[in-house]
C-alpha positions in Angstrom: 23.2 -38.5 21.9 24.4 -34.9 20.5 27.0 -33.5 18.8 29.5 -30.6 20.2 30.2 -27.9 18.2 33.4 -26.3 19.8 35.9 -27.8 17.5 33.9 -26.5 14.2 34.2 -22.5 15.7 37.8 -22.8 14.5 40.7 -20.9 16.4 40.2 -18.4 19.2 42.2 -16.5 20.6 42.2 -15.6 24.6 43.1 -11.9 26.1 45.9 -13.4 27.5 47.3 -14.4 23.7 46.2 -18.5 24.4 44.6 -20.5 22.0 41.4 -21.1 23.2 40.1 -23.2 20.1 41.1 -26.5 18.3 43.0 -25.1 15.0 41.7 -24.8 11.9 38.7 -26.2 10.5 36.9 -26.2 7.2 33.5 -24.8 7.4 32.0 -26.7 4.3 33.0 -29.9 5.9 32.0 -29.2 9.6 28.2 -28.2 7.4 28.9 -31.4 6.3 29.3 -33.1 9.4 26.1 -31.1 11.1 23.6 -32.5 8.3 24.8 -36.0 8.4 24.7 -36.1 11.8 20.8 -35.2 11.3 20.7 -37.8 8.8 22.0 -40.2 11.4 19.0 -39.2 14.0 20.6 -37.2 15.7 18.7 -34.2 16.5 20.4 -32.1 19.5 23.5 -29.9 19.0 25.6 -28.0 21.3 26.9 -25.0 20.9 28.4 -21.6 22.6 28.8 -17.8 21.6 32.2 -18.0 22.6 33.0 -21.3 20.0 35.2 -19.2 17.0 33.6 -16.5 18.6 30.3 -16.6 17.2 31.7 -18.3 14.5 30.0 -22.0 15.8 26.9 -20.8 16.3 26.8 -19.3 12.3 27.7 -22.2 11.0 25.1 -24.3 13.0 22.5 -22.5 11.6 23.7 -22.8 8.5 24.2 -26.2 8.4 20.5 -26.7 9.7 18.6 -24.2 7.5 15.1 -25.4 7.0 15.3 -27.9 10.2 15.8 -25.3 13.1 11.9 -26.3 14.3 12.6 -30.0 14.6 15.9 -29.9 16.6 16.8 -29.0 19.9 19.8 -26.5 20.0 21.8 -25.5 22.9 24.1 -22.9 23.1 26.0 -20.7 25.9 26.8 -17.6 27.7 28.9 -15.5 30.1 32.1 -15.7 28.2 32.4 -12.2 26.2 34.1 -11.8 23.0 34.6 -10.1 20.1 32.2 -10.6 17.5 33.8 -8.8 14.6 35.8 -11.5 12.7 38.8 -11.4 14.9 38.2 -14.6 17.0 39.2 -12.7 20.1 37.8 -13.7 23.2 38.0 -11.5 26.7 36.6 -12.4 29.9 33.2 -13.4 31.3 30.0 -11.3 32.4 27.1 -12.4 34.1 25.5 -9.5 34.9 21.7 -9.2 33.7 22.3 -6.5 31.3 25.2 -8.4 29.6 23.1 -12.0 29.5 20.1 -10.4 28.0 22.3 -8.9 25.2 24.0 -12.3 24.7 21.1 -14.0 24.6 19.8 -11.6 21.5 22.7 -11.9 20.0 23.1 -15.7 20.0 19.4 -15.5 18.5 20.8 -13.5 15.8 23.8 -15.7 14.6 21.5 -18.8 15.1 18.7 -17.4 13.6 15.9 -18.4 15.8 13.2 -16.8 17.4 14.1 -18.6 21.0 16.6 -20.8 22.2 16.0 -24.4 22.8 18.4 -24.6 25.8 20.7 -22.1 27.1 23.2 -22.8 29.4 25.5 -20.5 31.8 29.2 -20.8 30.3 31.1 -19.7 33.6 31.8 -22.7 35.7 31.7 -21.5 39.2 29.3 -18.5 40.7 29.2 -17.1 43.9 26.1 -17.4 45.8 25.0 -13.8 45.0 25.5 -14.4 40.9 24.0 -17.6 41.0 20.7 -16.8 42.0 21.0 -13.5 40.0 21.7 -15.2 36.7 18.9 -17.7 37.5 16.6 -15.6 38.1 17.9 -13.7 34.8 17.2 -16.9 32.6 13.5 -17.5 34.6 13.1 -13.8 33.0 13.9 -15.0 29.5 12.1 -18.0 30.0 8.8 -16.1 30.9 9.4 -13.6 28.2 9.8 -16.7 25.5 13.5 -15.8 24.5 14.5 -19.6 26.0 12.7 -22.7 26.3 14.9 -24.4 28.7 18.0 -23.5 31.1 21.1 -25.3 32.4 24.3 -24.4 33.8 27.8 -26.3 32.2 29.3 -26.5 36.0 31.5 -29.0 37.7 30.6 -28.9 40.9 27.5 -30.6 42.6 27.6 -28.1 45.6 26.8 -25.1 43.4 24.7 -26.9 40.5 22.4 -27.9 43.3 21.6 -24.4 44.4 20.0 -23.9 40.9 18.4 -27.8 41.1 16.4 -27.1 43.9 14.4 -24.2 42.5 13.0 -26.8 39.8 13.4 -24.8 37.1 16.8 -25.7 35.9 16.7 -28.5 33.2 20.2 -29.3 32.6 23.7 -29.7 33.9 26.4 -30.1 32.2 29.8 -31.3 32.9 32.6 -33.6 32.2 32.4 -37.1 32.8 34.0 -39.9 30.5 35.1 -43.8 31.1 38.4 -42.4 32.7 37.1 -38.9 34.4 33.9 -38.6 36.3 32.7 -34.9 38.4 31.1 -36.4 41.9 27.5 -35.9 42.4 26.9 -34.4 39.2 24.8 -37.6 37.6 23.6 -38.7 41.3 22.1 -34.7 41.1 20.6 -35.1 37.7 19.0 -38.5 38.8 17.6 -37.0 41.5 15.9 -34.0 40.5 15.3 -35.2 36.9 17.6 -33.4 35.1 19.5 -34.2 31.5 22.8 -34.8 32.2 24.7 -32.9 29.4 28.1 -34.6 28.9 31.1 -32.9 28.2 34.2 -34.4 26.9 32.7 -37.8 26.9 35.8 -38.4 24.6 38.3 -36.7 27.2 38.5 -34.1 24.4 39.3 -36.8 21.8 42.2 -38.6 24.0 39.4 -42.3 23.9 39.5 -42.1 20.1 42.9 -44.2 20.4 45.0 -41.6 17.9 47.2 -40.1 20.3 50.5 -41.9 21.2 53.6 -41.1 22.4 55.0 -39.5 19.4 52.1 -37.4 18.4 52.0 -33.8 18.2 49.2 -31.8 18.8 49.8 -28.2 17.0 49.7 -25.2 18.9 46.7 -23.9 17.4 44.7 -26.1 19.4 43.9 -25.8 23.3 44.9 -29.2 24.5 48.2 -28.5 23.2 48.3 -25.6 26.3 46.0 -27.5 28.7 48.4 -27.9 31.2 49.5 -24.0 31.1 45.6 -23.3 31.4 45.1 -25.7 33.8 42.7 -27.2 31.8 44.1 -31.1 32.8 46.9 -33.2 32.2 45.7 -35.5 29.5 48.3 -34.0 26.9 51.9 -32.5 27.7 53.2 -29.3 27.4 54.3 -29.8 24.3 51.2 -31.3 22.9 52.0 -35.2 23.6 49.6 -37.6 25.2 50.1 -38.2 28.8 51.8 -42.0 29.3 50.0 -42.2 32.3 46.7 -41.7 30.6 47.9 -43.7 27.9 48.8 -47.2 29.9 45.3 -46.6 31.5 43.7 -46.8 27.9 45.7 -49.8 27.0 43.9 -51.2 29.9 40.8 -50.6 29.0 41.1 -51.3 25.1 40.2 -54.9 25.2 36.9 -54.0 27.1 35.9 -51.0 25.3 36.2 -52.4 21.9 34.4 -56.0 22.7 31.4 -56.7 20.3 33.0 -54.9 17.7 32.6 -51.2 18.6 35.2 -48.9 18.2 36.8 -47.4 21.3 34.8 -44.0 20.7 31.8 -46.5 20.7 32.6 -48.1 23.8 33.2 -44.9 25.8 30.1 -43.9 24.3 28.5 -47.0 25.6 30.1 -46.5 29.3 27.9 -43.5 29.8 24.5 -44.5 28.7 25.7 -47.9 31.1 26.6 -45.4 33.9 23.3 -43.5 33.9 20.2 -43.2 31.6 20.3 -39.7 32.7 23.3 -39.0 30.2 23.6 -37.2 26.9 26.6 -37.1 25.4 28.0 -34.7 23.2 31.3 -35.8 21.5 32.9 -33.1 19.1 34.3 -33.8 15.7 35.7 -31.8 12.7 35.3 -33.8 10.1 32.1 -36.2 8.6 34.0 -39.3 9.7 33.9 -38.8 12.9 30.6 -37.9 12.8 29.7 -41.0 11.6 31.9 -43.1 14.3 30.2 -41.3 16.8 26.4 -42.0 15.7 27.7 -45.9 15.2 27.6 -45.9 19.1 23.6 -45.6 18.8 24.0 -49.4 16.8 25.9 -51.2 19.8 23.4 -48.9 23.2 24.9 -49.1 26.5 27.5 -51.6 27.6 26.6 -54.4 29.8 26.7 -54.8 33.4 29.6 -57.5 33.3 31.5 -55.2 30.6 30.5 -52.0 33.1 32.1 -54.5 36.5 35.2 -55.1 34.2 36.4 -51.5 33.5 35.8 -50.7 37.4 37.8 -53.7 38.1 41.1 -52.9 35.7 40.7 -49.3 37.1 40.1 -50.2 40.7 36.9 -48.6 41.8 
């Protein structure tokens, strides 16, 4: 497993005025939370420019001084941003000029000579900017800026136009015990590629925290999901969804057999649903890192736990 790093970039602030961020954090405790997570054995950690607006990716680095040769670090591109202090972000650019300057600038704040894994940040391409960003990234590759190159996408149709060329070593996308993208693992499988996974938590919803009377503040992005039509796992203003809620009771019996947690058994239900899968919960605090990592204890859930859950959810 990995660990995301969105949560630790701290607030961000869209064009439009929107949180795009999770609130405030504490830098000395997400630093913290990186080098205990490497304690732990854990050894990949995902990133993106955009996260705080460079913010994430400073803090990474940071965190990992003297280890950056024996970990694998991903991070992102294509949404653009001010990288100034102000945590502004804008739109996205996927031009070649514009990936080649991101790309040296993400070295910069990570302070590495190449990038482990870097991953186009903009979710859907036309057919025309698809093959022009890979072929961008093969460029980087050949000049020795990246090692490896994936796309975060949600959509098999278009991830498999960069599959087929061979050279794309990643996908990721969202898939968790109560949320799954079609194809995308089948894909992976099939042309050998690691299946990245984000929101294996359903940003936090499976840790079991949220109930009907809490309150997300507005500082953080799920609290304006629905208004960015990001999902409807938490209301407008910031509650959990009692739909998604009843489903989780559901599933609580199942998930936390054996003695995990629930965040271990929805960790579990991925490495059951593929081998393929890395997942990359978030955190903001050491705790959490530590819950997480537990799940590498208890390994995939069993086949009869794995028929259960598709049984209470019908599928």
């Amino acid at each position: 497993m990995g660990i995301g790093c969105w949560a630790i970039g701290g607030p961000t602030v869209g064009e439009d005025g929107r949180n795009i961020g999770w609130g405030q954090v504490d830098d000395d405790e997400s630093v913290r939370g990186i080098r205990r997570a490497y304690d732990l054995g854990i050894r990949f950690f995902d990133t993106a420019d955009v996260y705080g607006a460079g913010h994430s990716e400073r803090v990474v680095a940071r965190a990992l001084e003297g280890h950056l040769e024996d970990v694998v670090i991903a991070t992102k591109f294509g949404n653009t941003f001010d990288d100034d202090g102000s945590r502004r972000g804008h739109a996205t650019d996927v031009s070649p000029a514009y990936i080649r300057r991101a790309c040296e600038g993400s070295l910069r704040r990570l302070q590495r000579d190449d990038i482990d894994l870097y991953q186009c940040h903009v979710g859907s391409l036309t057919d025309a900017q698809s093959d022009a960003v890979v072929e961008t990234l093969e460029s980087l590759q050949s000049d020795g800026l990246i090692r490896e190159f994936g796309w975060s996408c949600d959509v098999a149709e278009q991830a498999a136009r960069w599959a087929v060329r061979g050279t794309c070593s990643a996908l990721q996308f969202i898939c968790n015990v109560l949320q799954e993208t079609p194809g995308m693992i089948e894909l992976c499988e099939e042309r050998r590629m690691t299946a990245v996974i984000r929101s294996p938590l359903a940003s936090g919803f499976l840790s079991g925290k949220y109930g009907r009377d809490s309150r997300l503040p507005r500082d953080d992005w799920r609290a304006q999901a629905l208004e960015l039509g990001w999902g409807d796992i938490f209301n407008a203003d910031g509650s959990a969804n009692p739909a998604w809620l009843a489903k989780l009771d559901s599933l609580r019996e199942v998930l936390t057999d054996g003695g995990r947690t629930l965040v271990q058994g929805a960790l579990g239900w991925l490495w059951a649903r593929s081998p393929a899968t890395v997942p990359i919960p978030g955190f903001k605090t050491v705790a959490q890192v530590e819950e997480n990592a537990g799940a590498m204890r208890f390994g995939p859930l069993s086949a009869p736990q794995m028929s259960r859950i598709d049984s209470i959810l019908s599928r």
